[in-house]
Structures are given as structure tokens and as C-alpha cells.
C-alpha positions as CSV (number, residue, x, y, z in Angstrom):
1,X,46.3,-67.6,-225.3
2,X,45.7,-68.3,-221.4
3,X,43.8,-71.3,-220.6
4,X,41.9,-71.1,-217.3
5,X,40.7,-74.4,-215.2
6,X,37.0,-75.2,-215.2
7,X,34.9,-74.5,-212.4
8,X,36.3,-75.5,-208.8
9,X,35.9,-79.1,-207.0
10,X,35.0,-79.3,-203.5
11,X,37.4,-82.2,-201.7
12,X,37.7,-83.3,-198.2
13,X,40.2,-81.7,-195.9
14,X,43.7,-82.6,-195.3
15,X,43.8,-84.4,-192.3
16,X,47.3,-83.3,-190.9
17,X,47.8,-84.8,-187.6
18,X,47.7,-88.1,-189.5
19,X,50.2,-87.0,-192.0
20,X,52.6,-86.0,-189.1
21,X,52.2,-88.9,-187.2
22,X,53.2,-91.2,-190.0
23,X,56.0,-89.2,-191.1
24,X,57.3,-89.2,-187.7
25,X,57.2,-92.6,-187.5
26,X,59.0,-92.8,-190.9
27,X,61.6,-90.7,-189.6
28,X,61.6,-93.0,-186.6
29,X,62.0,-96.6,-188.7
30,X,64.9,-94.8,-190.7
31,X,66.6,-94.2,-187.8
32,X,67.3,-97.7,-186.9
33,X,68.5,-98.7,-190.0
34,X,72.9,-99.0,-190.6
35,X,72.2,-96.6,-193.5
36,X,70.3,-93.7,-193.4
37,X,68.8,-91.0,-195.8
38,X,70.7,-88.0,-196.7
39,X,69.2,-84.5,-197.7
40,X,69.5,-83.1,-201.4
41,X,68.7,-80.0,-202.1
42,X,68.0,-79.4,-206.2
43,X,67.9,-75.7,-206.6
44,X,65.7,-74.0,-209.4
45,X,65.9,-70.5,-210.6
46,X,63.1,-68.4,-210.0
47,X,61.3,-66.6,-213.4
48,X,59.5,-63.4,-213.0
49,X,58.2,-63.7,-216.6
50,X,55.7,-66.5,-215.4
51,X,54.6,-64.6,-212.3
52,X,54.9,-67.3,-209.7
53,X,58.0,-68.2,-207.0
54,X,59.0,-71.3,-207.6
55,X,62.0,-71.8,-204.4
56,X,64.7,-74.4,-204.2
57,X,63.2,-77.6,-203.6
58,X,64.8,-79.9,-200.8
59,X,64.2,-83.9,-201.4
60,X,64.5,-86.1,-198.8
61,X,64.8,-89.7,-200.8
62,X,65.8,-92.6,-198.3
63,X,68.6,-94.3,-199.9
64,X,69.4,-98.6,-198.9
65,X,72.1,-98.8,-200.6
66,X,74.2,-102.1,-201.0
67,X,73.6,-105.7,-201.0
68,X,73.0,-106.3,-198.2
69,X,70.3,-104.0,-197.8
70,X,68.9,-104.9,-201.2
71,X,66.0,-107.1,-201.2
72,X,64.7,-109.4,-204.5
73,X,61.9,-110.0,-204.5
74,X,60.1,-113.4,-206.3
75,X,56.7,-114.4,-207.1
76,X,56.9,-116.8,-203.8
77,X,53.8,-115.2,-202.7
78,X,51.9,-115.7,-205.0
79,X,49.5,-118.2,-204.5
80,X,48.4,-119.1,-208.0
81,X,48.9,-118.3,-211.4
82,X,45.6,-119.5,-212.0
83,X,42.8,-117.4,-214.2
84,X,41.7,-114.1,-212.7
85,X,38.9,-113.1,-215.7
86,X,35.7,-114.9,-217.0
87,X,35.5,-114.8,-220.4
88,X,32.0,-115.2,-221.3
89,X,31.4,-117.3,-225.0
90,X,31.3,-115.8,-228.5
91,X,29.6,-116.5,-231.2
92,X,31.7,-116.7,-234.1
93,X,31.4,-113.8,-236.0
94,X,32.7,-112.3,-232.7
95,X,36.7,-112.2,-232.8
96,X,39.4,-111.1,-230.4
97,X,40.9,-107.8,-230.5
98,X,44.0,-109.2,-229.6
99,X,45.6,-112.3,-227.0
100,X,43.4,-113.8,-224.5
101,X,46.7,-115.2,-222.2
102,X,45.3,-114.5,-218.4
103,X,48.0,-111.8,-217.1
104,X,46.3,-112.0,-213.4
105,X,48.1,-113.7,-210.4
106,X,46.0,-114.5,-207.6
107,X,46.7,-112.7,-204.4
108,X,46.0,-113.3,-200.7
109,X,45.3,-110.8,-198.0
110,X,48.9,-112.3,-196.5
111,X,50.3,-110.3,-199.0
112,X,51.4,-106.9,-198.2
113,X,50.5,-104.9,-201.3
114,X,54.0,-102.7,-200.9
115,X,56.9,-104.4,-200.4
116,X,59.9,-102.1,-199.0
117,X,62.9,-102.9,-201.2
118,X,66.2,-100.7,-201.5
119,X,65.7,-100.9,-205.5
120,X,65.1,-102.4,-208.4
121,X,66.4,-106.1,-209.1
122,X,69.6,-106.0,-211.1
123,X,68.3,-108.6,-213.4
124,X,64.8,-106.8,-213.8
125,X,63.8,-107.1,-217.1
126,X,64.5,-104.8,-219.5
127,X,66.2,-102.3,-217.1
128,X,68.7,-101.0,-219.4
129,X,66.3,-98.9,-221.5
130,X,63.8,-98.4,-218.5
131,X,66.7,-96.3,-217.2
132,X,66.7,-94.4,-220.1
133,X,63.0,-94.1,-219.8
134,X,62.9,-93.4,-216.2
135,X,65.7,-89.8,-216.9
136,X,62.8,-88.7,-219.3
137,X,60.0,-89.1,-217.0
138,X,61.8,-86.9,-214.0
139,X,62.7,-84.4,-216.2
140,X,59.2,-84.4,-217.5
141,X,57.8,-84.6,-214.5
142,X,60.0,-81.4,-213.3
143,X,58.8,-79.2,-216.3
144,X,55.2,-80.5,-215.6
145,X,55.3,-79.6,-211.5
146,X,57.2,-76.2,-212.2
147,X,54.2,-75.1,-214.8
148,X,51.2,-76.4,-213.1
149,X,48.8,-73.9,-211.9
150,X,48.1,-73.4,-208.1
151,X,44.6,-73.1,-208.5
152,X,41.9,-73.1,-211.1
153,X,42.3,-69.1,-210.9
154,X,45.6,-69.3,-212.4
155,X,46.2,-69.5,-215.9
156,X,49.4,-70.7,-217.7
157,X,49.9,-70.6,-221.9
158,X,48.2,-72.8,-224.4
159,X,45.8,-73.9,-227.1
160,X,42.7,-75.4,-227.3
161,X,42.2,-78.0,-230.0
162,X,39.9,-78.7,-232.7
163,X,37.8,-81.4,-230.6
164,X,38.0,-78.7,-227.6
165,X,40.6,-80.4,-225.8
166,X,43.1,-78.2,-223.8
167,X,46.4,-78.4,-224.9
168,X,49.2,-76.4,-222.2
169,X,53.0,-75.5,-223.1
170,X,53.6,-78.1,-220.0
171,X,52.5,-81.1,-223.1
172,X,54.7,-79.4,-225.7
173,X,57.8,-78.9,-223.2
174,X,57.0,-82.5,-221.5
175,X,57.1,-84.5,-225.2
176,X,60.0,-82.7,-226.5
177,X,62.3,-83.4,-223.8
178,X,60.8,-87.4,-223.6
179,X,61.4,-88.1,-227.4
180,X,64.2,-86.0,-227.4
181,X,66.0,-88.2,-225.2
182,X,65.0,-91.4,-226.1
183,X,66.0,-90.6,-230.1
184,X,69.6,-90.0,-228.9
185,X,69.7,-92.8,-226.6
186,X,68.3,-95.8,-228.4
187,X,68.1,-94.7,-232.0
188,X,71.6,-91.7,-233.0
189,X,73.9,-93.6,-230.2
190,X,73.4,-97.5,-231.7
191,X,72.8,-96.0,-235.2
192,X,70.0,-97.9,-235.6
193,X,66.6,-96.4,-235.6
194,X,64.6,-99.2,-234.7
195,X,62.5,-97.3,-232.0
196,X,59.2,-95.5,-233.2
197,X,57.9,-93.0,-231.2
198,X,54.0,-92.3,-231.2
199,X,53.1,-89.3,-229.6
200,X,50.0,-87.0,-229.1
201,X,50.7,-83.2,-229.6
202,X,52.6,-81.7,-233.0
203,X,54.5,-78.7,-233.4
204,X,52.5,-77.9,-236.2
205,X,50.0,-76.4,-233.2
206,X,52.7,-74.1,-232.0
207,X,53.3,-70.3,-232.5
208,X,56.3,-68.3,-232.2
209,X,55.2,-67.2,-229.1
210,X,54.5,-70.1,-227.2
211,X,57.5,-72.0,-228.5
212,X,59.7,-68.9,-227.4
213,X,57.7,-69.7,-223.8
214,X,58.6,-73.2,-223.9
215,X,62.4,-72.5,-224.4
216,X,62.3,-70.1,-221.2
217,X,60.5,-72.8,-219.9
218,X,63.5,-75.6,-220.3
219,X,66.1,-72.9,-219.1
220,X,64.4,-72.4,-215.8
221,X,64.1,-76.3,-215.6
222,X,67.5,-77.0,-216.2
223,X,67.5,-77.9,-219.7
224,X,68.0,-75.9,-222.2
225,X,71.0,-78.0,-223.1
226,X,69.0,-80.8,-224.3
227,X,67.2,-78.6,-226.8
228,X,69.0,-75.3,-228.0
229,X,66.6,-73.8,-229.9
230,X,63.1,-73.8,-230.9
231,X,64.3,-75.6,-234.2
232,X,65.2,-78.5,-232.6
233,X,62.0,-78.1,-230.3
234,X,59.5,-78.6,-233.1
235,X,62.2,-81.5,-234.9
236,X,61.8,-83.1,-230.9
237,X,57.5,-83.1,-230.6
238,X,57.4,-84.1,-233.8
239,X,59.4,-87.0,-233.8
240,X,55.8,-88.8,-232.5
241,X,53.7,-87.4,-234.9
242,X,54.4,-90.8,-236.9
243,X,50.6,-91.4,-237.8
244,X,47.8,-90.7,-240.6
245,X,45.1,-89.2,-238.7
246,X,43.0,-92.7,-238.6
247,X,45.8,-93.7,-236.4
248,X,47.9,-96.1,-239.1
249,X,51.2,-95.7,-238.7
250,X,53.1,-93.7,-242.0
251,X,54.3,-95.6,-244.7
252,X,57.5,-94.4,-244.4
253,X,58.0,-95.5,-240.9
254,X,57.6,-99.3,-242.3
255,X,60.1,-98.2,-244.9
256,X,62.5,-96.4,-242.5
257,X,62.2,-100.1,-240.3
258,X,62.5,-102.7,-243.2
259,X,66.1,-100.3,-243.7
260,X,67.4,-100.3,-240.1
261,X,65.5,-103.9,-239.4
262,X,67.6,-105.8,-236.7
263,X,65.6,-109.3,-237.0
264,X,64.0,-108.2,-233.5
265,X,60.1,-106.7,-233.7
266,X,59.5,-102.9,-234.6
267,X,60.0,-101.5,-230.7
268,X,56.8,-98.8,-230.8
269,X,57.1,-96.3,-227.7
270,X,54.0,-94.1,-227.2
271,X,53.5,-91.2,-225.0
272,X,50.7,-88.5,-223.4
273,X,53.0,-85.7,-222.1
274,X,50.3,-84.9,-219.8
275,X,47.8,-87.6,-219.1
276,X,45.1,-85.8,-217.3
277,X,45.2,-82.0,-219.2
278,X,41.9,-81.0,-217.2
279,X,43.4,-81.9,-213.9
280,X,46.6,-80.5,-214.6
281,X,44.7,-77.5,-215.0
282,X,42.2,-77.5,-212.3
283,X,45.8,-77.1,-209.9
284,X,47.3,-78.2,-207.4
285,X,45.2,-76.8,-205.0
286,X,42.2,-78.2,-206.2
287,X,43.5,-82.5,-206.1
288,X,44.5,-82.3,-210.1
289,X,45.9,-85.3,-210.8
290,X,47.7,-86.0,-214.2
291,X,50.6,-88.1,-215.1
292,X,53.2,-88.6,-218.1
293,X,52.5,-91.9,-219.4
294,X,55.3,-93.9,-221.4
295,X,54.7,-97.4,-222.6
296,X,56.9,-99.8,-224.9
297,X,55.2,-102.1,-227.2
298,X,56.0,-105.0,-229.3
299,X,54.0,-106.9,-231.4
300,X,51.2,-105.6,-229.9
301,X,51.9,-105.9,-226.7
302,X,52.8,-103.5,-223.7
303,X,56.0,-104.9,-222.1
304,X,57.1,-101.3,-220.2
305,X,55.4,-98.9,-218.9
306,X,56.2,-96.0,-216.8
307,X,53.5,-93.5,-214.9
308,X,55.1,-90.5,-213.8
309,X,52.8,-88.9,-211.2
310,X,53.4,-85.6,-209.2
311,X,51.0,-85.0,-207.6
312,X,50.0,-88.4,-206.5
313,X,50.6,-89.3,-202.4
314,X,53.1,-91.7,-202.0
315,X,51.0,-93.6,-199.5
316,X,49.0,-96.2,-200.7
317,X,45.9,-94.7,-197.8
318,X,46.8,-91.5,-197.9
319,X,43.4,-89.7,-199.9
320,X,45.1,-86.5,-199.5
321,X,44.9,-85.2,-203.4
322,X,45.1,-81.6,-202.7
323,X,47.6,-79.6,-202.1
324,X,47.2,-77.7,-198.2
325,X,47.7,-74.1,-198.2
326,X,51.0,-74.4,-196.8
327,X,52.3,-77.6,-198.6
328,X,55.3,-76.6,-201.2
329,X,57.4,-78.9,-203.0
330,X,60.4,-78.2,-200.3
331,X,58.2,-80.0,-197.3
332,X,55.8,-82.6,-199.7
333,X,59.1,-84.8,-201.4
334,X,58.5,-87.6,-198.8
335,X,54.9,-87.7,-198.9
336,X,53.9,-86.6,-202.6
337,X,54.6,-88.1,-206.3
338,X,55.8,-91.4,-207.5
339,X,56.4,-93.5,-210.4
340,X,55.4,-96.1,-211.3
341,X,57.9,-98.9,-213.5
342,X,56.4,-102.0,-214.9
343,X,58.3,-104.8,-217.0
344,X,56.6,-107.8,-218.4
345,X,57.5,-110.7,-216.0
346,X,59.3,-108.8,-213.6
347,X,56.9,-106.8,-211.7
348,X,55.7,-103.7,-210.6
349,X,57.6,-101.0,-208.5
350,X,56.5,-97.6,-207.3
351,X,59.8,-95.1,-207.4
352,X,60.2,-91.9,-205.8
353,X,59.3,-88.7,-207.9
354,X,62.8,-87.2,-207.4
355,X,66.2,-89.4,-207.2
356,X,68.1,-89.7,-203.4
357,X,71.0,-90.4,-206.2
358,X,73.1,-92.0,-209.1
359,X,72.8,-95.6,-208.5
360,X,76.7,-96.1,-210.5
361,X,74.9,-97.2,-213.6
362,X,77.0,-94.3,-215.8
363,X,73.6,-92.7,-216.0
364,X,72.3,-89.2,-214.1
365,X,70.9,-89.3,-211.4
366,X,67.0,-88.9,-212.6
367,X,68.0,-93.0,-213.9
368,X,68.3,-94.1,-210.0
369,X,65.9,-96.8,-209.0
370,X,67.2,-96.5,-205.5
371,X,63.8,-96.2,-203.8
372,X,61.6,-98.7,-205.4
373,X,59.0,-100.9,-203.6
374,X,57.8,-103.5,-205.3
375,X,53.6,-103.0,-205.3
376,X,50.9,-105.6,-206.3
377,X,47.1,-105.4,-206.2
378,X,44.2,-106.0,-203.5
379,X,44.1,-109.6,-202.6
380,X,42.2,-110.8,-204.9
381,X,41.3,-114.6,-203.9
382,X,38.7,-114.2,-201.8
383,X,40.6,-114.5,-199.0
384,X,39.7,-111.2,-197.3
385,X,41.3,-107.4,-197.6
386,X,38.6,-105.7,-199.4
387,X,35.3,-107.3,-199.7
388,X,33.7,-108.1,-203.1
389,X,30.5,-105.5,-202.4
390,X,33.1,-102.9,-200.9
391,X,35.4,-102.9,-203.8
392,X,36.3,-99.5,-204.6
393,X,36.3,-97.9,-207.4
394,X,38.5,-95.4,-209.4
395,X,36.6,-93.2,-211.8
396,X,36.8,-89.8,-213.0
397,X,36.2,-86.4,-211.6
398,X,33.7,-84.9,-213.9
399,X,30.5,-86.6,-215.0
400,X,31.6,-87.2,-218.6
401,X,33.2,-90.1,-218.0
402,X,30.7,-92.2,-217.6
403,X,28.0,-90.3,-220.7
404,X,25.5,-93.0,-220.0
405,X,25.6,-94.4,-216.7
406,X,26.8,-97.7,-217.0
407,X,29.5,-97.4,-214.6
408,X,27.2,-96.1,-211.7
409,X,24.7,-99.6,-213.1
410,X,28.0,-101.4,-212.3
411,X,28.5,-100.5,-209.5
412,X,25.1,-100.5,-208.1
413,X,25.0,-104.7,-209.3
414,X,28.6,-105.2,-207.2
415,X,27.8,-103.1,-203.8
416,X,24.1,-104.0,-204.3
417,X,22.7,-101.0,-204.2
418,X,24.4,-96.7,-204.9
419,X,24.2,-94.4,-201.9
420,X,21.1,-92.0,-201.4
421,X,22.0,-89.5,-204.3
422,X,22.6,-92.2,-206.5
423,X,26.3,-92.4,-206.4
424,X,28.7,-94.6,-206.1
425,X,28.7,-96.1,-202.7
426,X,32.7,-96.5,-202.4
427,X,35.0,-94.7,-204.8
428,X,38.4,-92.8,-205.3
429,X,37.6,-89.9,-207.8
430,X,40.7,-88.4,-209.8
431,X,41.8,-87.9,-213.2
432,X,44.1,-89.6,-215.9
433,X,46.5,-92.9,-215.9
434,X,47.3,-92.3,-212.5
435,X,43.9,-94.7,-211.8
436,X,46.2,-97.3,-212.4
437,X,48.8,-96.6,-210.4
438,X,46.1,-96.2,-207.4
439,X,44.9,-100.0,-208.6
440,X,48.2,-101.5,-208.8
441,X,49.5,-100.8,-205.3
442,X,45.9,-102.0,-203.8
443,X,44.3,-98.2,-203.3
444,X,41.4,-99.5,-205.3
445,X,39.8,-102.5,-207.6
446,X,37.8,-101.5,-210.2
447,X,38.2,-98.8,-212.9
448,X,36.4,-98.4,-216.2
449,X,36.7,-96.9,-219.3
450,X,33.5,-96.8,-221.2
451,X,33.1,-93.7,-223.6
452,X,30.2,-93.0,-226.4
453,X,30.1,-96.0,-229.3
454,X,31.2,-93.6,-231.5
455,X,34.8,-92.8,-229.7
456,X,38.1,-94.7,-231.0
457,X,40.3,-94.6,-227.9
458,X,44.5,-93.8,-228.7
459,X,46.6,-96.1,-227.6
460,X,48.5,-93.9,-225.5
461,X,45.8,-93.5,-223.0
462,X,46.1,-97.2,-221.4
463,X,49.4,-98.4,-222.8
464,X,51.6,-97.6,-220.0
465,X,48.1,-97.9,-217.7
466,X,48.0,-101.8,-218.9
467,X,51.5,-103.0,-218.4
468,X,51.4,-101.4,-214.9
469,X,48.2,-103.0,-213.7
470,X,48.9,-106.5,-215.3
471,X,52.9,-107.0,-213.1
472,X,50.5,-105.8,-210.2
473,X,48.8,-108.7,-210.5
474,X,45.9,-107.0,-212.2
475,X,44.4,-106.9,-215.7
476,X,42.6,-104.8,-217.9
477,X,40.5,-106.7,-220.5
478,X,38.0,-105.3,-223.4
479,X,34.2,-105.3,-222.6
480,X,34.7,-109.2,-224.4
481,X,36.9,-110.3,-221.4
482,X,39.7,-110.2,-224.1
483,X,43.2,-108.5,-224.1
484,X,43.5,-105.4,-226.5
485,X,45.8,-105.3,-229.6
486,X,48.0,-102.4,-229.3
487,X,49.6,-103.2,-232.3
488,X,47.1,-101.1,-234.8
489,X,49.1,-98.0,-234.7
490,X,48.0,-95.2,-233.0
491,X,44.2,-96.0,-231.7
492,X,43.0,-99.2,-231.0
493,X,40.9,-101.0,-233.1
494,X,37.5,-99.3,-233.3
495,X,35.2,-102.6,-232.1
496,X,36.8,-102.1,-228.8
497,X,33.8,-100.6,-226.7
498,X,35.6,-99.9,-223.8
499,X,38.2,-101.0,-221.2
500,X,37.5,-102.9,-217.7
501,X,40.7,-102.9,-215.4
502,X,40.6,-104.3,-212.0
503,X,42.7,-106.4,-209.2
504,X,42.3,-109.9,-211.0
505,X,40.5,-112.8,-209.6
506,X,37.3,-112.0,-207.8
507,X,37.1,-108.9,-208.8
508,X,37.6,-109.0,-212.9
509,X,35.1,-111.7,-212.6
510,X,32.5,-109.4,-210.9
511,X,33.1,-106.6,-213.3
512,X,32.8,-108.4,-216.5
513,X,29.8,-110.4,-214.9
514,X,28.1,-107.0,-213.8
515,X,29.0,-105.1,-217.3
516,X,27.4,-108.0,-219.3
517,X,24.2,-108.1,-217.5
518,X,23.8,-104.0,-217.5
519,X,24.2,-104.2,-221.2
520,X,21.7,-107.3,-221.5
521,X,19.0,-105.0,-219.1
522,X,19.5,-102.2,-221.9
523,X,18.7,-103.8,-224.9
């Protein structure tokens, strides 16, 4: 079956004098510096079968490598760890879905919300694995930017689901190499399968057909020798289908952990292949943004999370979402996709979409965190930056993300009033996770997630998202003002009404203030 986009979206123009200035004055800064960027060129192979060129791509990456070019950054600027939320009173019949520890640090418009740093901290929290993590993203992220359409006119192979949700061969391809890799890395090469993996598509969806696609798909990519046949494909997707269709994990995953236990918590990884499906479709062409989103979780609580994002500019101002007609992936590296690493307690970074190179940690080069800049939220103290009733928000491109208006009744109570079609007087409209990538490196300050009463959200669609915005500096709090408990298997628990994610401080305070009194105005 060929799944076509929905109906074109009109976006503003790409402004490319701008673009050109700044990336000659990028080239300019590099040129002062003792060491300078080098030009890698990662050839792909071109298929007829799927009826589109695909040339070599050429990456320019801008490698500081070396200590003494290698910056560490601490939390010196922050100017208190203070509460960022209001947390309005319960009664008690009311109960927490899950810890209310503030996560927000207080930021001043001192700070610079991107930091330029030659990589990631040697002593960065959990780096190991987030290497690990980080291969499986690029490659992901490679499969994902190879298969997505141009335009909504273009088509590529898939199924559409039983709640009418779009599902392409780019999710099947994208989970099977993720969980694919991180079974042989931290389960078959420690003998110990401690790591659960919760996952949204199963191979159960698959035909002959598409899986035969898929496997064309991997050899074009590169990678055919991480799965050799469509066997092992199915064995690779499936490895997150480790849920009972309420979203409880399987009995025999707590039977397969009480075996293997190592004394440490059960180490849950969930994963959306493709974050974002309907912008992944609507092309490149057209601003669809998507992301792979990875988060790992213990005892309920995010403590990585990684948001690979293509198609995402790599300036924070640049508002650029669509592709130009002349913009390929051989003149866009410098100035298009990112990813985004997050660690509990150690920060956020935003990475380069392709490696420069192996950083002499034994792993490939797609593990290199050469590259990173560490990114933190709008200052959020009051103390100027974006203005309270100019805070921008991220929300979604199509109208069914907000079914009943309360987001538009937000924002009209923070800007004081919506513009003269009833909009949204200040916004940044795009699909998927990648809203909190935008959030976390000061693009925007308010987000929301508020779906129909009746909707249980999965966990893997704000995992990664919370992790990232919280090391920002950020938070992303329940309707309550309370942290979520992703600890319930593989949706959240079903009193959560909905998700309110913004820079911390004044901001969350706003929000939560503005949601509470739209909801007392409706009943």
C-alpha cells in the first residue's frame, strides 16, 4: 500500500540572504580557530527501485578536538535552584501521578541559551550507554532522511492502522535497527538482559512485501549487516512489543528480570521510530518535522533521553522548516538536523545530525559527541529575554491538537488577548517531540499536550521529550502541577489529563495558573 500526505501547508519563505550571511560568518569564526573543520563525504548508493536520487552526501561537522579546546561546562550560571512550578492544593482524594521534586533551574537573560563546547563532558552522566544510544539514533536518522517523501505528492510504502494512524516502512526500518542494537550492546554482550525495550510498531503488521522493501531499504543505508534477513527483522521490531494492549508490561518480562536481576532497578528503554508520522509524511518540502525519540527510565523516571531530528534547523532563530527547492542534504549538513542528548544531572546538549568523527571511544563514528553545545531554556526569572505576554508557543500543525480549544484559551489569558482570526498571537507551529527540543535550547516557552478525556497517552510520546526539557532547565508537569509516573508500563496512568511543558519559573507558573482558571470558566 502507498500512503500519501494530507493536504499541503502553506509556510513562510526561506529567507536566504540571512542563511548565507550567517554561514559565512560561521565559516569566518572557524577560521580563526588552531583547529579547523575538515570535509567528510558519506557516500550512499542510489536505488532505482524507490524512484528517487538520493546523491553522496558531503558533511561538514566542525571538529574542537582536544583539551584544550574542550570546554566543561557547570551549573555556575545558574542563578537558583529554586521552584520554577506552582502547584496549586489538592484535596485529598486527589493523588500524585508520580514525584513532585521541582526539576526547573532558574535562568537569567545573562545566560546564553547555547553554549559552544567541543563535546560532551567526559564525566557526563551516563555516557557510556548514551553512546550506544547516540550510534542507533544516526543510523535511524539516516534510514528515516533517505525514505522521507519530498513532498506531500510523493508516496513511499506502508500501513495504516486500526485507529487510522499512518504507519511507513521508515518506523519498521527505524525500530529494528534501534532495538537491534541496543539488545546486542547492553543485553547479548554483558549476558545480562536487564534492559526492556518498549516500543510502538510490531512485525505482526508486516507483509512479505513490505518487509522485503525494508531489507532493500537497510542495504541502500548501509546496513544490511546489522540485520541479514527479514527473520531477524521481525525478531528486531518485536523485541519492543513487551506490552498487554492496556499498556502493562508482560508477565514474563518480570519473570525474565527477577532471573537476570543485578540488584540495580529494571532499566525500561522506550522508543517512537518516527515521532511525528503525519509530518514525516507531509515532506520535506512542506516543513515536516518528526523525530526518533529514545528515552531510558528507571523507577519511573526518565534519566536519558535522546531526540533525533532531521529535519530540524540547527539554529536556535532560524524558522526555516522547509526544505528550499534547491536545498539537498549535500549543502544543508551545517544548517539542518540535530540531536538532542539529555542526562539526569548533567545537562542538555544539542549534537550534530551526522558525526565530523570517532571521538577514540572504541565506538563508530555515529557514537562521536564531538560537536555538542550545551543548550538551556529562555531565561526564565523575570529578568528579561522573552516577555511573559510574548512567550511563544510550540503547538501542532493541524487543528486536532488542541479538540477543544483550551490551548488557544491559554494563550489568549497569557498574551491577553489572540490575534484577529483568533489565533495564537505568537507561536512556532510543527509536529512531534521535536517541540521540545525547540523549548530546550530557548526557541520557545510553552507547549501543551491536552487531548480528549477519553485518550490514554504512551509513554513513548514525552519520555525522551521530558528528560530533555527538565536538563534545559525546563519542566513538564501534569495539568496537577505534578511530575508524571513513567513507571506504569507502556501508557501513563489514565488520570493524567494532559501535559504542560515550558521554560521553568515564570513561565510554568503562568501556564498552570492560566490552565486552572480556563478549566474553572468551563465548568
Amino acid at each position: 500500500m502507498r500512503l500519501s500526505a494530507m493536504a499541503p501547508l502553506s509556510f513562510s519563505s526561506r529567507n536566504l540572504p540571512r542563511r548565507l550571511i550567517r554561514v559565512a560568518a560561521l565559516y569566518s569564526s572557524l577560521a580563526t580557530q588552531p583547529q579547523c573543520a575538515h570535509i567528510m563525504c558519506d557516500a550512499f548508493t542510489i536505488s532505482n527501485s524507490f524512484s528517487r536520487l538520493h546523491p553522496a552526501r558531503t558533511i561538514l561537522p566542525f571538529s574542537f578536538i582536544g583539551a584544550a579546546s574542550k570546554i566543561i561546562y557547570t551549573n555556575s550560571n545558574i542563578a537558583s535552584e529554586a521552584h520554577a512550578f506552582h502547584t496549586h492544593s489538592r484535596s485529598p482524594k486527589e493523588k500524585s501521578h508520580g514525584d513532585t521534586t521541582d526539576t526547573t533551574r532558574l535562568y537569567s537573560s545573562s545566560s546564553s541559551s547555547m553554549d559552544m563546547d567541543g563535546g560532551i563532558p567526559e564525566d557526563y552522566p551516563n555516557l557510556e550507554i548514551i553512546q550506544i544510544a547516540l550510534s542507533a539514533i544516526r543510523k535511524a536518522c539516516k534510514i528515516s532522511t533517505y525514505l522521507q517523501p519530498t513532498t506531500v505528492q510523493s508516496d513511499i510504502s506502508g500501513i495504516t492502522k486500526k485507529d487510522a494512524s499512518p504507519v511507513t516502512i521508515g518506523d519498521f526500518a527505524a525500530q529494528a535497527i534501534v532495538l537491534n542494537l541496543l539488545e546486542r550492546e547492553l543485553n547479548q554482550k554483558r549476558g545480562i538482559r536487564d534492559n526492556v525495550f518498549i516500543a510502538e510498531e510490531g512485525s505482526s503488521n508486516l507483509s512479505e512485501d513490505l518487509s522485503q522493501e525494508i531489507m532493500s531499504v537497510l542495504k541502500e543505508c548501509g546496513m544490511d549487516g546489522m540485520i541479514e534477513n527479514v527473520e531477524e527483522l521481525s525478531k528486531s521490531i518485536d523485541l519492543g512489543q513487551t506490552y498487554k494492549p492496556n499498556g502493562e508490561l508482560l508477565d514474563s518480562i518480570f519473570e525474565r528480570f527477577e532471573k537476570d536481576a543485578t540488584g540495580s532497578p529494571m532499566k525500561v528503554w522506550c522508543l517512537d521510530p518516527i515521532d511525528g508520522t503525519r509530518g514525516f509524511l507531509r515532506g520535506k518540502r512542506e516543513g515536516g518535522q518528526y523525530c526518533i525519540a529514545l528515552a531510558l527510565i528507571e523507577d519511573g523516571v526518565p534519566i536519558v533521553g535522546l531526540l533525533g531530528c532531521p529535519n530540524l534547523p540547527t539554529s536556535r532563530d532560524d524558522e526555516n522548516y522547509e526544505w528550499s527547492s534547491d536545498e539537498t542534504e549535500e549543502n544543508n549538513a551545517s544548517s539542518r538536523g540535530c540531536i538532542f542528548v539529555a542526562s539526569k544531572g548533567g545537562g542538555c546538549y544539542q549534537l550534530p545530525l551526522y558525526p565530523s568523527s570517532t571521538d577514540g571511544t572504541g565506538h563508530d563514528a555515529d557514537a562521536s559527541t564531538i560537536g555538542a553545545s550545551k543548550v538551556h531554556v529562555t531565561a526564565n526569572d523575570g529578568s528579561g529575554g522573552v516577555a511573559l505576554n510574548q512567550a511563544r508557543f510550540c503547538v501542532g500543525v493541524e487543528q486536532y491538537g488542541d479538540p477543544e480549544g483550551k490551548v488557544s484559551a491559554i494563550a489568549n489569558k497569557i498574551h491577553g488577548k489572540l490575534d484577529d482570526d483568533g489565533d495564537i498571537l505568537f507561536t512556532r507551529r510543527m509536529d512531534s517531540q521535536v517541540k521540545y527540543g525547540v523549548l530546550a535550547r530557548g526557541g520557545a516557552e510553552i507547549m501543551t499536550r491536552l487531548p480528549k478525556k477519553s485518550y490514554v497517552e504512551w509513554i513513548w510520546d514525552h519520555a525522551a521529550g521530558r528528560i530533555v526539557i527538565e536538563e534545559a532547565g525546563g519542566n513538564q508537569v501534569d495539568t496537577n502541577g505534578n511530575l508524571v509516573d513513567y513507571g506504569r508500563g507502556a501508557k501513563m496512568d489514565k488520570n493524567v489529563d494532559g501535559l504542560l511543558v515550558s521554560s521553568g519559573g515564570i513561565f510554568s507558573k503562568a501556564l498552570l495558573d492560566a490552565y486552572t482558571e480556563q478549566e474553572s470558566e468551563r465548568n
